[in-house]
N, C-alpha and C positions, 0 to 999 in steps of 0.2 A: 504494500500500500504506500503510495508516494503520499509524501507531506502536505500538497496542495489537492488531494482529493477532497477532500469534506472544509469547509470556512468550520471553523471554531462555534460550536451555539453560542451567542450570549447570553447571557440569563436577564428576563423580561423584570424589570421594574417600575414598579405605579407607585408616585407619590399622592397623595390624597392632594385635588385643587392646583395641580401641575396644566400650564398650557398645553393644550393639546391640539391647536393648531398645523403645529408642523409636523406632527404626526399622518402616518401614509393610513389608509384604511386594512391596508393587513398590519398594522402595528397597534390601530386601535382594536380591531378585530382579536390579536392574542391576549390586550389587556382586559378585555371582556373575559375570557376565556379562564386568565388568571384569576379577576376578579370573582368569577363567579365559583370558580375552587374552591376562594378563601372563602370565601362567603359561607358553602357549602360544610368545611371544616369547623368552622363558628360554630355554625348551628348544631352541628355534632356535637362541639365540647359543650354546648351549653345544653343542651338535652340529658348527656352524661354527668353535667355537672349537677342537674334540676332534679336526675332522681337519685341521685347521693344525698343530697337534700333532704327529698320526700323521707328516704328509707331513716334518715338521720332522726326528722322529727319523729315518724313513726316508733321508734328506739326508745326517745326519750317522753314519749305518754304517758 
């Protein structure tokens, strides 16, 4: 495999309230992408966090 087969990925960073003017449509199209992961992850730890919670007060009745 030579050196100049594949460019380098960069890895996609979104600052919150960042211009996005100069931005190409596949570059807002990956931040969507990204966004919606994180998003997606959130909502996970917070549902796992909600029934540690629940089970916690249940505990202490």
């Amino acid at each position: 495999m030579s050196l100049f087969d594949e460019e380098p990925r960069r890895k996609v960073v979104h600052d919150i309230g960042q211009d996005l003017s100069l931005l190409s449509v596949a570059e807002l199209d990956e931040r969507i992408v990204l966004l919606r992961s994180e998003i997606t992850r959130l909502e996970e730890e917070r549902s796992r966090k909600g029934d540690s919670k629940v089970a916690a007060e249940a505990l202490f009745r």
